[in-house]
PDBQT receptor file of N, H, CA, C and O in Angstrom, charges set to zero:
ATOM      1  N   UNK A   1     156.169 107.262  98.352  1.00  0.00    +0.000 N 
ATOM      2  CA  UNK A   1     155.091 106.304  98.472  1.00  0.00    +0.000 C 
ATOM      3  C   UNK A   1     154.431 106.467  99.843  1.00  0.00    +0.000 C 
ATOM      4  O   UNK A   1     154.992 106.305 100.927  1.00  0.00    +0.000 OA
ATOM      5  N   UNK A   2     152.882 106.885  99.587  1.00  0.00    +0.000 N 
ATOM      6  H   UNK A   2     152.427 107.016  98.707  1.00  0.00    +0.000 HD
ATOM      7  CA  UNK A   2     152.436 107.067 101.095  1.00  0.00    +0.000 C 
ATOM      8  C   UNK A   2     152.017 105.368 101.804  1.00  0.00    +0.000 C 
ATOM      9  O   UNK A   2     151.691 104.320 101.247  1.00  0.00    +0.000 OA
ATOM     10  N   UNK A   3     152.242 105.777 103.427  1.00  0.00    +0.000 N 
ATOM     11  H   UNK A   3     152.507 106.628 103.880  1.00  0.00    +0.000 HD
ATOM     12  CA  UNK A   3     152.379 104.382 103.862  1.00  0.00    +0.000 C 
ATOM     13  C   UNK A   3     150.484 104.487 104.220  1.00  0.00    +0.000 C 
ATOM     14  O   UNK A   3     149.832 105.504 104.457  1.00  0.00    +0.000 OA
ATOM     15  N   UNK A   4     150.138 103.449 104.163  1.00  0.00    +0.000 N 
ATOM     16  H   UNK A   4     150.667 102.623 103.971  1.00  0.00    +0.000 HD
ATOM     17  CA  UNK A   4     148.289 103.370 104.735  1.00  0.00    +0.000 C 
ATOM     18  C   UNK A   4     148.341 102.202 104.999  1.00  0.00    +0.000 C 
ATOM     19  O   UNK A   4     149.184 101.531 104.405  1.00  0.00    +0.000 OA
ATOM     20  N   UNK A   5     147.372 101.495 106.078  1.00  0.00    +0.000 N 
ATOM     21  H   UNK A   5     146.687 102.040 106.561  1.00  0.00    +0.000 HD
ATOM     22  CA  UNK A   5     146.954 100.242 105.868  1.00  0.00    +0.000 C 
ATOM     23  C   UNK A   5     146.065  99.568 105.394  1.00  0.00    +0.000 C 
ATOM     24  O   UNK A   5     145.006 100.159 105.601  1.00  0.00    +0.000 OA
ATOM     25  N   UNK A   6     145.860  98.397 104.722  1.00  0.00    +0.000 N 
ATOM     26  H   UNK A   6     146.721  97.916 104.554  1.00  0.00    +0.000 HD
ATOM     27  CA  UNK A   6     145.341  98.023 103.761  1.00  0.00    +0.000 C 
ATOM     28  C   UNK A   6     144.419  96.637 104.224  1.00  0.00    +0.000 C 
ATOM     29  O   UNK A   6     143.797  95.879 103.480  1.00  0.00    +0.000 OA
ATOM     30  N   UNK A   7     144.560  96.585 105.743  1.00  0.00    +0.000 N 
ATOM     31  H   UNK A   7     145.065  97.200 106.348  1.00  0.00    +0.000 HD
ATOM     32  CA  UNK A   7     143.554  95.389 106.273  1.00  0.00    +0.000 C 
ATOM     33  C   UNK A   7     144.339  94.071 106.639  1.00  0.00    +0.000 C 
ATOM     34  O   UNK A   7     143.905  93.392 107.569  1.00  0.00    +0.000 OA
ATOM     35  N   UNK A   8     145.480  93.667 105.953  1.00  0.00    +0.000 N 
ATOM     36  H   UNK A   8     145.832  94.219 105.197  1.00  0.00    +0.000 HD
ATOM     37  CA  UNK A   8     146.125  92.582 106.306  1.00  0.00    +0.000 C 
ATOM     38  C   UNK A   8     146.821  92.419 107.214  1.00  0.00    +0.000 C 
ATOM     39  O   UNK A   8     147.710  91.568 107.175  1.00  0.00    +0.000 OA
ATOM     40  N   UNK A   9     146.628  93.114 108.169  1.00  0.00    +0.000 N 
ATOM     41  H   UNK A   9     145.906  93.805 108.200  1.00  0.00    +0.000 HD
ATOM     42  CA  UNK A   9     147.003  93.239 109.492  1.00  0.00    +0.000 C 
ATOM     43  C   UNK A   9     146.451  92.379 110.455  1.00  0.00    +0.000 C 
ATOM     44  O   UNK A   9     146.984  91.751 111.369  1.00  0.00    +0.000 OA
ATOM     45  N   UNK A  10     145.138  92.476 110.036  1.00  0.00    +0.000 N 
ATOM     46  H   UNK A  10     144.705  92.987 109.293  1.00  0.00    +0.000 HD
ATOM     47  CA  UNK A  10     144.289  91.634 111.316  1.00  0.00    +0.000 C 
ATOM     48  C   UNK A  10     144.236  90.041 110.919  1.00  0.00    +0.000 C 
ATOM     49  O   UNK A  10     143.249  89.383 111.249  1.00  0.00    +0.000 OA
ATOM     50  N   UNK A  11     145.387  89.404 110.160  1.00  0.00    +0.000 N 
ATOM     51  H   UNK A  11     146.189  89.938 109.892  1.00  0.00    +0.000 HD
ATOM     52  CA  UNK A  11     145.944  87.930 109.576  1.00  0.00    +0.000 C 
ATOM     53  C   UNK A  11     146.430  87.977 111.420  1.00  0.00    +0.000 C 
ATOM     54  O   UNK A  11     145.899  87.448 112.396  1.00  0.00    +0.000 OA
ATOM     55  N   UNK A  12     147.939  89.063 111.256  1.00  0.00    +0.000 N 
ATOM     56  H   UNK A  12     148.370  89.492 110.463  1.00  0.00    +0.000 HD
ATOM     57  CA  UNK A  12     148.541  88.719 112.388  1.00  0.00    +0.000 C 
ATOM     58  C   UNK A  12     148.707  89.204 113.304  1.00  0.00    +0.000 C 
ATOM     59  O   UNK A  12     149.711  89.009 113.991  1.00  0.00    +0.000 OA
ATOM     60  N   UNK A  13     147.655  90.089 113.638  1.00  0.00    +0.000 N 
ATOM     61  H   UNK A  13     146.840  90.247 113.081  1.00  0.00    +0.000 HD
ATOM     62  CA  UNK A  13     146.997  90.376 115.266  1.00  0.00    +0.000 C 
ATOM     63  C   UNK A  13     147.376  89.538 116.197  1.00  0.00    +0.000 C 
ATOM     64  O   UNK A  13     147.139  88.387 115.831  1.00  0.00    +0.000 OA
ATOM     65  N   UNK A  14     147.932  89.596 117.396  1.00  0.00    +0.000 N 
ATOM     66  H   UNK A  14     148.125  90.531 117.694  1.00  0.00    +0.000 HD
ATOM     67  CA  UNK A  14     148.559  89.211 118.468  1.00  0.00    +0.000 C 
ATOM     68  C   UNK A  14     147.461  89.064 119.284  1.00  0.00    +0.000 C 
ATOM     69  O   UNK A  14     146.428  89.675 119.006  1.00  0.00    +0.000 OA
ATOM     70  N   UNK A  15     147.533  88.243 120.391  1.00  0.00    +0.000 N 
ATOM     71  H   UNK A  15     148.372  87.747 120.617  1.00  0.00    +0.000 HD
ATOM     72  CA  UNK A  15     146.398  87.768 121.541  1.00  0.00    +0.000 C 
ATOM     73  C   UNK A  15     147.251  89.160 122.473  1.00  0.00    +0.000 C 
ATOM     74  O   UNK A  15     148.348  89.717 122.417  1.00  0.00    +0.000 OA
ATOM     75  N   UNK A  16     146.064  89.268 123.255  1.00  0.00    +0.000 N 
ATOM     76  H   UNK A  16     145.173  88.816 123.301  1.00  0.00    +0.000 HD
ATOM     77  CA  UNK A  16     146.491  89.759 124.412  1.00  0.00    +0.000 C 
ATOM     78  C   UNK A  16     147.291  89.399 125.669  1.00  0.00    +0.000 C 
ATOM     79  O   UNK A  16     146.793  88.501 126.348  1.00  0.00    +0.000 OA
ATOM     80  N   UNK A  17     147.993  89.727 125.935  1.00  0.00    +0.000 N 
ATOM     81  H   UNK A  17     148.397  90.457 125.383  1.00  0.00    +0.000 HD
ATOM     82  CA  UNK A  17     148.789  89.554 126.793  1.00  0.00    +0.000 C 
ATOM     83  C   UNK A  17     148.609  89.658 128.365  1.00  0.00    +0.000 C 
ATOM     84  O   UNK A  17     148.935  90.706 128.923  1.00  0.00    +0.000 OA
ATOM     85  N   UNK A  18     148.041  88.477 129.170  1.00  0.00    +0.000 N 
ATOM     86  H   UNK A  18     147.777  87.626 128.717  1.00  0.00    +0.000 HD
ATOM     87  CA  UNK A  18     147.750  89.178 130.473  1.00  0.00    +0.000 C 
ATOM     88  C   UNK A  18     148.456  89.683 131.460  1.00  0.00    +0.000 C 
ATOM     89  O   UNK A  18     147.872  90.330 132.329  1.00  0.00    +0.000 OA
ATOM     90  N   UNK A  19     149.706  89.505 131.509  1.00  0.00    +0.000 N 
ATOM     91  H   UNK A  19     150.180  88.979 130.803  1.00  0.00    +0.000 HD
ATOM     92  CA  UNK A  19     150.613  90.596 132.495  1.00  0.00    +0.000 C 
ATOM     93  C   UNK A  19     150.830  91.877 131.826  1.00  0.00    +0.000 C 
ATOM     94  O   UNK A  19     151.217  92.730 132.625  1.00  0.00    +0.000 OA
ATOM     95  N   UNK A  20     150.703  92.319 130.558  1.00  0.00    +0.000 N 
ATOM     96  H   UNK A  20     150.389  91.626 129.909  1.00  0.00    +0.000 HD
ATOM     97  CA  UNK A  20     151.327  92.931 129.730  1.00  0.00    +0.000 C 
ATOM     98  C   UNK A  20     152.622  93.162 129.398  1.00  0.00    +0.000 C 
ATOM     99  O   UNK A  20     152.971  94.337 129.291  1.00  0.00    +0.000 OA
ATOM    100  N   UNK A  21     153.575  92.114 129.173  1.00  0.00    +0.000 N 
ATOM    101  H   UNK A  21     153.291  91.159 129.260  1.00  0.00    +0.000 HD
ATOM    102  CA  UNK A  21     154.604  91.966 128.924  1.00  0.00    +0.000 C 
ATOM    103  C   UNK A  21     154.478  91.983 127.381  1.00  0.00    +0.000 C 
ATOM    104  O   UNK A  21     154.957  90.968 126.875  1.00  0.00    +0.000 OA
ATOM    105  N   UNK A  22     154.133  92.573 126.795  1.00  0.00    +0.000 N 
ATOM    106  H   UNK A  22     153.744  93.397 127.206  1.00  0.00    +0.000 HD
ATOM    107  CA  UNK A  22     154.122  92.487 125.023  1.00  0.00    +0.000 C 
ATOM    108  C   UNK A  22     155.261  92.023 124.527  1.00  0.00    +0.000 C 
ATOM    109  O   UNK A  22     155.387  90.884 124.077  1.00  0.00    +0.000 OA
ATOM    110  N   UNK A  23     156.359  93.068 124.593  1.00  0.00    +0.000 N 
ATOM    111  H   UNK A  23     156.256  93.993 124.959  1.00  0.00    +0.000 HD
ATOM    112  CA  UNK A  23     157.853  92.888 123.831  1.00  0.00    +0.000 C 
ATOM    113  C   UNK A  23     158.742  92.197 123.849  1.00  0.00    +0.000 C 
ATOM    114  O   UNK A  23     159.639  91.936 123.049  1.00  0.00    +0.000 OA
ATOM    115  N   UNK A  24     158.284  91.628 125.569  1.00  0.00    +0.000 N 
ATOM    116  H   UNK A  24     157.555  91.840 126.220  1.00  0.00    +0.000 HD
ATOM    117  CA  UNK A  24     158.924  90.605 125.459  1.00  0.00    +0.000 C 
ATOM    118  C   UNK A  24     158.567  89.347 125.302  1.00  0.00    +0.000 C 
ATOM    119  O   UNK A  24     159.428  88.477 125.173  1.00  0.00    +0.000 OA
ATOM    120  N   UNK A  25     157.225  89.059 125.289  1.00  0.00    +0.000 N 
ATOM    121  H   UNK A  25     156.526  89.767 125.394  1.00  0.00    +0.000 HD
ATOM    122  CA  UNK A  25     156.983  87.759 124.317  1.00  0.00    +0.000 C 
ATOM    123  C   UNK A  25     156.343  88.144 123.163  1.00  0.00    +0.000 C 
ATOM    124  O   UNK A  25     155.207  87.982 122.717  1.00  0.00    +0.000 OA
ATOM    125  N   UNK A  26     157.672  88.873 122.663  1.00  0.00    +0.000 N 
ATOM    126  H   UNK A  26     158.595  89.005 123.025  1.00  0.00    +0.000 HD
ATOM    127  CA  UNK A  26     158.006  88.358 121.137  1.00  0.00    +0.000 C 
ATOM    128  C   UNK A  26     156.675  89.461 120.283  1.00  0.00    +0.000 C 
ATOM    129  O   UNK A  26     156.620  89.392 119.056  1.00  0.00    +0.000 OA
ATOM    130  N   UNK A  27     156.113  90.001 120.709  1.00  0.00    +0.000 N 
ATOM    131  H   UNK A  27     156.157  90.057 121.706  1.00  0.00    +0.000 HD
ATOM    132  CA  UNK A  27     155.260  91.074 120.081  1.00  0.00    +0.000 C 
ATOM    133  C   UNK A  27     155.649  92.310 119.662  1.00  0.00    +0.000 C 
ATOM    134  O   UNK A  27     156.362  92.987 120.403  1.00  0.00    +0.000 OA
ATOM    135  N   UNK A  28     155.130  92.921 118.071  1.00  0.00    +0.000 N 
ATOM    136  H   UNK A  28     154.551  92.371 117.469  1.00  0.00    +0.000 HD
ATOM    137  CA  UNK A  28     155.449  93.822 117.783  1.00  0.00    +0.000 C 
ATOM    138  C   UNK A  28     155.092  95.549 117.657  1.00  0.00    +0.000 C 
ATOM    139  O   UNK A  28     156.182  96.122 117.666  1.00  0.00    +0.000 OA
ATOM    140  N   UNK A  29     154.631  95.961 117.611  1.00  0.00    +0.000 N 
ATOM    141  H   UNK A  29     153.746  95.496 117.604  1.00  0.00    +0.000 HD
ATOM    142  CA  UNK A  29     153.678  97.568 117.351  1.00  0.00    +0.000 C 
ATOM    143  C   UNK A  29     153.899  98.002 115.951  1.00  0.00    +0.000 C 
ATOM    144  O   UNK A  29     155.080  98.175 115.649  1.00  0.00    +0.000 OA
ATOM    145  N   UNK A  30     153.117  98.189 115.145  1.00  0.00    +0.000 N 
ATOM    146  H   UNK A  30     152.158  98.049 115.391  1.00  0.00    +0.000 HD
ATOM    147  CA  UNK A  30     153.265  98.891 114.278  1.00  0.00    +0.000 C 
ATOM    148  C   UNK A  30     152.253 100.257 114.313  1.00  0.00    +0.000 C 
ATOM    149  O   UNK A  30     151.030 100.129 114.362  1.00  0.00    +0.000 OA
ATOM    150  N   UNK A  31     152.735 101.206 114.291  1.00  0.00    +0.000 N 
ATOM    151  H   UNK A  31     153.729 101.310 114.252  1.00  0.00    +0.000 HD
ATOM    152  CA  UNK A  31     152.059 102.921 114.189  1.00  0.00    +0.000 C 
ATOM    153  C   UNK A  31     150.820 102.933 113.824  1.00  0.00    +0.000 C 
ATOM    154  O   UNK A  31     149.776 103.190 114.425  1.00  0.00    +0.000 OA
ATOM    155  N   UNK A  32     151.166 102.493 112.314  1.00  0.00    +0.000 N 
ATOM    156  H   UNK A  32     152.014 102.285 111.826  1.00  0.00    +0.000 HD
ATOM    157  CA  UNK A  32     150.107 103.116 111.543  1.00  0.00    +0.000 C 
ATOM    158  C   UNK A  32     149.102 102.464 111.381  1.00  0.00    +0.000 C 
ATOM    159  O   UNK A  32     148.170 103.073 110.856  1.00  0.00    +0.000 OA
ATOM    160  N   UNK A  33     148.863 100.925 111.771  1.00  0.00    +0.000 N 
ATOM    161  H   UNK A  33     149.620 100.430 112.198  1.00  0.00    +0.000 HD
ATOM    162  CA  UNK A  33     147.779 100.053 111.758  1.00  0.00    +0.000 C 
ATOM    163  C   UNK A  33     147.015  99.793 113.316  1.00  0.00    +0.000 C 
ATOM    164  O   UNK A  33     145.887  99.355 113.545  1.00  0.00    +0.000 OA
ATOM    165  N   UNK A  34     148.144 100.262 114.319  1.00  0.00    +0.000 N 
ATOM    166  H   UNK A  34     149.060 100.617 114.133  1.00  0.00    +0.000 HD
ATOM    167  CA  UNK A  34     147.649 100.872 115.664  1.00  0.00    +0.000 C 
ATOM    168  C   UNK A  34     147.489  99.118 116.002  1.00  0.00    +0.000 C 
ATOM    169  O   UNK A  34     146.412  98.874 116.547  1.00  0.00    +0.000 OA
ATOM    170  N   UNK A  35     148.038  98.353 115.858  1.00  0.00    +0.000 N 
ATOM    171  H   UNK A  35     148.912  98.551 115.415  1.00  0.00    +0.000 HD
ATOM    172  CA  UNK A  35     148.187  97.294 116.297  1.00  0.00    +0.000 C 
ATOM    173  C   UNK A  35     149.294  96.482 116.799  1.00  0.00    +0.000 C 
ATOM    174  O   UNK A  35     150.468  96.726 116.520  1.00  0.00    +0.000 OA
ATOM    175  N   UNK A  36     148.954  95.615 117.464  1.00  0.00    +0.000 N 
ATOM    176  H   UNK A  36     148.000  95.416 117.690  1.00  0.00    +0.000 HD
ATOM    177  CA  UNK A  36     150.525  94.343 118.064  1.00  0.00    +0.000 C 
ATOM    178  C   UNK A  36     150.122  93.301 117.318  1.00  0.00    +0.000 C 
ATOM    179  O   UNK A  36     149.016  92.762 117.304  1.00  0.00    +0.000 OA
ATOM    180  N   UNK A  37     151.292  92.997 116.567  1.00  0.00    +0.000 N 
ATOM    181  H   UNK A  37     152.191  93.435 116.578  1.00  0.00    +0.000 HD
ATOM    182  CA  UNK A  37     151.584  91.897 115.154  1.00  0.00    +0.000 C 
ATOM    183  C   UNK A  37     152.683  91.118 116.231  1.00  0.00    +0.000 C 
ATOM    184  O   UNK A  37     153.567  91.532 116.980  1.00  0.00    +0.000 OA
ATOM    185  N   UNK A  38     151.951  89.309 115.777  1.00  0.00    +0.000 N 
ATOM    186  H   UNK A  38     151.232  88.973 115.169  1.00  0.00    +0.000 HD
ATOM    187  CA  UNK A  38     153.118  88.481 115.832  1.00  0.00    +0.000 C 
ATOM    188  C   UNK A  38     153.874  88.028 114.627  1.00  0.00    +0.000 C 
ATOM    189  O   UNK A  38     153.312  87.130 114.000  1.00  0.00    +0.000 OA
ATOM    190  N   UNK A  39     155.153  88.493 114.105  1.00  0.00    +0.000 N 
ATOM    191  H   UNK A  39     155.609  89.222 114.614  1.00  0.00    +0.000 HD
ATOM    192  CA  UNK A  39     155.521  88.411 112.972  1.00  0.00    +0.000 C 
ATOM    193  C   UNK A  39     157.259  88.205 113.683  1.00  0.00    +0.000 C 
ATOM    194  O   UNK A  39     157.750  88.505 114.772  1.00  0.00    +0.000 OA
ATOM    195  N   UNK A  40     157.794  87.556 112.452  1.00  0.00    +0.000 N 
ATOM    196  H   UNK A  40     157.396  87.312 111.568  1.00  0.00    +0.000 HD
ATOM    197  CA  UNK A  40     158.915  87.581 112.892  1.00  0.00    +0.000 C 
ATOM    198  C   UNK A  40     160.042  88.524 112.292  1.00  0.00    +0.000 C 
ATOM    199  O   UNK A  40     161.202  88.311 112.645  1.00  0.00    +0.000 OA
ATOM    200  N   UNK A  41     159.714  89.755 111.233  1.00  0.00    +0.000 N 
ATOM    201  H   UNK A  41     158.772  89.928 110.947  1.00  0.00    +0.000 HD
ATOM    202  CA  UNK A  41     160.071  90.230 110.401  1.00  0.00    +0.000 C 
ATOM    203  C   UNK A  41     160.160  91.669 111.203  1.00  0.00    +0.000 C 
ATOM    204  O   UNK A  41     159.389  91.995 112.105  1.00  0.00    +0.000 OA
ATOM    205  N   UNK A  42     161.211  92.439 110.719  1.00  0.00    +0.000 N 
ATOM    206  H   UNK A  42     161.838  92.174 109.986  1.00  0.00    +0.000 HD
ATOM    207  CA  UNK A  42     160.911  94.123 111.025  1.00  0.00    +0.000 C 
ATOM    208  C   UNK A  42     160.088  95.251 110.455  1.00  0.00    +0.000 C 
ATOM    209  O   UNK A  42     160.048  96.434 110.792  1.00  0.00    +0.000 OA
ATOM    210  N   UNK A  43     159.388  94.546 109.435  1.00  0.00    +0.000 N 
ATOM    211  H   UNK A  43     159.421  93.585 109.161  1.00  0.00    +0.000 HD
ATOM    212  CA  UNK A  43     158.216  95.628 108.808  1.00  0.00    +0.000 C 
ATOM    213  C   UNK A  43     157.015  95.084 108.509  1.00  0.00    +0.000 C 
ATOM    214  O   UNK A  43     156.932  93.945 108.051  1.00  0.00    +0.000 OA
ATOM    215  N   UNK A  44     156.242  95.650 108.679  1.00  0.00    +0.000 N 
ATOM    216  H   UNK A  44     156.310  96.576 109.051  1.00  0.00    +0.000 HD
ATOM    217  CA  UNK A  44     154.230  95.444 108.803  1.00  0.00    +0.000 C 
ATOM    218  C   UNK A  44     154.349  94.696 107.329  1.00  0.00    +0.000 C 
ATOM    219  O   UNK A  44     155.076  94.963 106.372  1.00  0.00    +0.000 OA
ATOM    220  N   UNK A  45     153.075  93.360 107.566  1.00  0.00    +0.000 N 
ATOM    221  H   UNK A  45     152.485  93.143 108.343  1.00  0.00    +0.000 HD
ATOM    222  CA  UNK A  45     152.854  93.110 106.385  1.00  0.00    +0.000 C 
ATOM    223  C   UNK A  45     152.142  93.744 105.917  1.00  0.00    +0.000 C 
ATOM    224  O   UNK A  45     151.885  93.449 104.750  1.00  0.00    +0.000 OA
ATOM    225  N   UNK A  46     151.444  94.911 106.494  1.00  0.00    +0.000 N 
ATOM    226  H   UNK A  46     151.653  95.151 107.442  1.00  0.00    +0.000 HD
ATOM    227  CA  UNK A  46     150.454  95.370 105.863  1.00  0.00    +0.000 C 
ATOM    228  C   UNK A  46     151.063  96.448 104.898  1.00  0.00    +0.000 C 
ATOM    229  O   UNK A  46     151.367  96.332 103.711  1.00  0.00    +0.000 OA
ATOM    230  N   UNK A  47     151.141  97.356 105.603  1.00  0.00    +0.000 N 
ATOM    231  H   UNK A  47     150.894  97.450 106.568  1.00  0.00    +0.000 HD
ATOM    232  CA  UNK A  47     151.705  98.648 105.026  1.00  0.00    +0.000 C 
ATOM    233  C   UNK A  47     153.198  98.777 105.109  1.00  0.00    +0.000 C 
ATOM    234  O   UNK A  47     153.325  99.981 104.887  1.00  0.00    +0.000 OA
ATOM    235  N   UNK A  48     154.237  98.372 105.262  1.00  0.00    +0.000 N 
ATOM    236  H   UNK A  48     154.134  97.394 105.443  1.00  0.00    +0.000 HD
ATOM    237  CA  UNK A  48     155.401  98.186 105.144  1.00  0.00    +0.000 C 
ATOM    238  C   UNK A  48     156.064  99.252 106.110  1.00  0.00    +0.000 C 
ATOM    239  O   UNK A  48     157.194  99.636 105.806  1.00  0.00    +0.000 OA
ATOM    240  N   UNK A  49     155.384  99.831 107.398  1.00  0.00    +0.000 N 
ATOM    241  H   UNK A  49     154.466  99.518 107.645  1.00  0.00    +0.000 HD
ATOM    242  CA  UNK A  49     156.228 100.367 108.038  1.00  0.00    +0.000 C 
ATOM    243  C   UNK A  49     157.237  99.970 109.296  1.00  0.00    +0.000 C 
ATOM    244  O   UNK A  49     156.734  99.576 110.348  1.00  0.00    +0.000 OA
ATOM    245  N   UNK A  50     158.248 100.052 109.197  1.00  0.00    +0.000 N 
ATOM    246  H   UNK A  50     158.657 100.372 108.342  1.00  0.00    +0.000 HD
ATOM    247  CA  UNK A  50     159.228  99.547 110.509  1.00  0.00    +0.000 C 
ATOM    248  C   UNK A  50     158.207  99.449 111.350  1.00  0.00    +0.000 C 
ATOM    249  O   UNK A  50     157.242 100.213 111.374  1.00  0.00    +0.000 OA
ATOM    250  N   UNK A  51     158.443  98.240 112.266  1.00  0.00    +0.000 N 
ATOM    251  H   UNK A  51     159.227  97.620 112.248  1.00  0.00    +0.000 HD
ATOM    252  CA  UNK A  51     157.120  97.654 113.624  1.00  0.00    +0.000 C 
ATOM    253  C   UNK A  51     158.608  97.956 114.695  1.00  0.00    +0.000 C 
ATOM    254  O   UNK A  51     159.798  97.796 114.425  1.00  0.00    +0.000 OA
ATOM    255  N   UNK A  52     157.939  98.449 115.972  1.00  0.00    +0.000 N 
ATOM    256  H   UNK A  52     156.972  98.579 116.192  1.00  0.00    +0.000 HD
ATOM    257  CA  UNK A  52     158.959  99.106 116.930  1.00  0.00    +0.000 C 
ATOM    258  C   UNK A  52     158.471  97.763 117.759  1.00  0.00    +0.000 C 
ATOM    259  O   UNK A  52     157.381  97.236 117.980  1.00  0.00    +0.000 OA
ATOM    260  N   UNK A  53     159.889  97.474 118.113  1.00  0.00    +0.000 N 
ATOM    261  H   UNK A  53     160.774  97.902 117.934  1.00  0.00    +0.000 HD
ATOM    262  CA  UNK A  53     159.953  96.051 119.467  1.00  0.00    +0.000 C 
ATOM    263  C   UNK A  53     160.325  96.420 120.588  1.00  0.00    +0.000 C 
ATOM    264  O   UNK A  53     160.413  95.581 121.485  1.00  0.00    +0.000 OA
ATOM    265  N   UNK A  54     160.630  97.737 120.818  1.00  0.00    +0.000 N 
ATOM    266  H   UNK A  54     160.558  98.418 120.090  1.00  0.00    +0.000 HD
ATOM    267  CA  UNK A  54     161.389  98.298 122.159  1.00  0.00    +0.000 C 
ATOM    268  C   UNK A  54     159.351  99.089 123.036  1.00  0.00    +0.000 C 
ATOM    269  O   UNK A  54     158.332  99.334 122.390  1.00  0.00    +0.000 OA
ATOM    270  N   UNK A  55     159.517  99.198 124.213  1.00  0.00    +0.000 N 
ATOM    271  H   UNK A  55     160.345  98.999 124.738  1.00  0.00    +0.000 HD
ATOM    272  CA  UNK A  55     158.489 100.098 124.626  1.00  0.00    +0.000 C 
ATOM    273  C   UNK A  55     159.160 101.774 124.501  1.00  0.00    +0.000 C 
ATOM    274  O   UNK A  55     160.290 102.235 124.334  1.00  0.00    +0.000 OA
ATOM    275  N   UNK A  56     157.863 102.315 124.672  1.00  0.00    +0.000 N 
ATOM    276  H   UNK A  56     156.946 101.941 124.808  1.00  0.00    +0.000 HD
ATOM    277  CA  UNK A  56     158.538 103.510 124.261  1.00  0.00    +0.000 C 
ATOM    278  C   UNK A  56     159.058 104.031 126.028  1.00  0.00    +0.000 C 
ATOM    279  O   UNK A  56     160.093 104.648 126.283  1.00  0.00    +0.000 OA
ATOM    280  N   UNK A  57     158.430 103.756 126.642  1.00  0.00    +0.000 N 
ATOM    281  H   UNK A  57     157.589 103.256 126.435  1.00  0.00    +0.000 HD
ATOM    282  CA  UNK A  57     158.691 104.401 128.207  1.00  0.00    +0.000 C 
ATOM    283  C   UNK A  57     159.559 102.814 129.197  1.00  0.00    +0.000 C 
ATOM    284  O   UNK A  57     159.231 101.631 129.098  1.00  0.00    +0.000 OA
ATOM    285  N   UNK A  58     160.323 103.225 129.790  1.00  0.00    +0.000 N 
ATOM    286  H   UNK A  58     160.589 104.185 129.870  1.00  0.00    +0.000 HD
ATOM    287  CA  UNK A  58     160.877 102.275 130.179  1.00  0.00    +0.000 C 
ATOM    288  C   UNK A  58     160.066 102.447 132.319  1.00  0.00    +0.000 C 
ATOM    289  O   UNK A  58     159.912 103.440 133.030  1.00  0.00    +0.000 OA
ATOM    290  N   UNK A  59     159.777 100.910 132.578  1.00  0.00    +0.000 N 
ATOM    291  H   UNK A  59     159.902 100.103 132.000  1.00  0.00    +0.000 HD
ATOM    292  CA  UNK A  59     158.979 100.697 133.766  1.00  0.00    +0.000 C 
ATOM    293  C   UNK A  59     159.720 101.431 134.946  1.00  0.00    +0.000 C 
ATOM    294  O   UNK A  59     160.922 101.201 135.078  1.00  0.00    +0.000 OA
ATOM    295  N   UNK A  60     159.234 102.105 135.620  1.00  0.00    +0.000 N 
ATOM    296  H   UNK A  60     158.257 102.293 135.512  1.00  0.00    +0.000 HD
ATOM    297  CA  UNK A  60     159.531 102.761 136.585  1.00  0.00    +0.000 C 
ATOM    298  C   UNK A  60     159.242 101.894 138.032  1.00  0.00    +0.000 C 
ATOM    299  O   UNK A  60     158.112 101.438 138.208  1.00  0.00    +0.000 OA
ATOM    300  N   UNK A  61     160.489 101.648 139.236  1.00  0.00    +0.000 N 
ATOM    301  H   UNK A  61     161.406 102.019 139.093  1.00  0.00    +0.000 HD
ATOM    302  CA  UNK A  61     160.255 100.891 140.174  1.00  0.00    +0.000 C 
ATOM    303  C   UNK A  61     159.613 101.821 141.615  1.00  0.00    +0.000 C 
ATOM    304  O   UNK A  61     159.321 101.228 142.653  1.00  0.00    +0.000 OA
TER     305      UNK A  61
């Protein structure tokens, strides 16, 4: 089953974040809709792909 998105994404589009602390308040990424979802679930409502909660690069001091 190919994954695509299908628009119901932008229901739960996330505000922006002004420090950019995303992940940790509680925001998600999903790939393939190229968006940050507030959801409380581990997969896109849209297209059903795993939403990653970790950053991919960890902050350098």
């Amino acid at each position: 089953m190919a994954k695509f998105c299908k628009g119901l994404c932008t229901e739960y589009r996330a505000q922006k974040i002004p420090n950019g602390f995303r992940y940790c308040s509680g925001q998600k990424r999903c790939t393939y809709c190229s968006l940050y979802l507030q959801v409380s679930g581990i997969n896109c409502p849209c297209c059903g792909c795993r939403l990653r909660s970790k950053s991919r690069h960890k902050l350098r001091n």
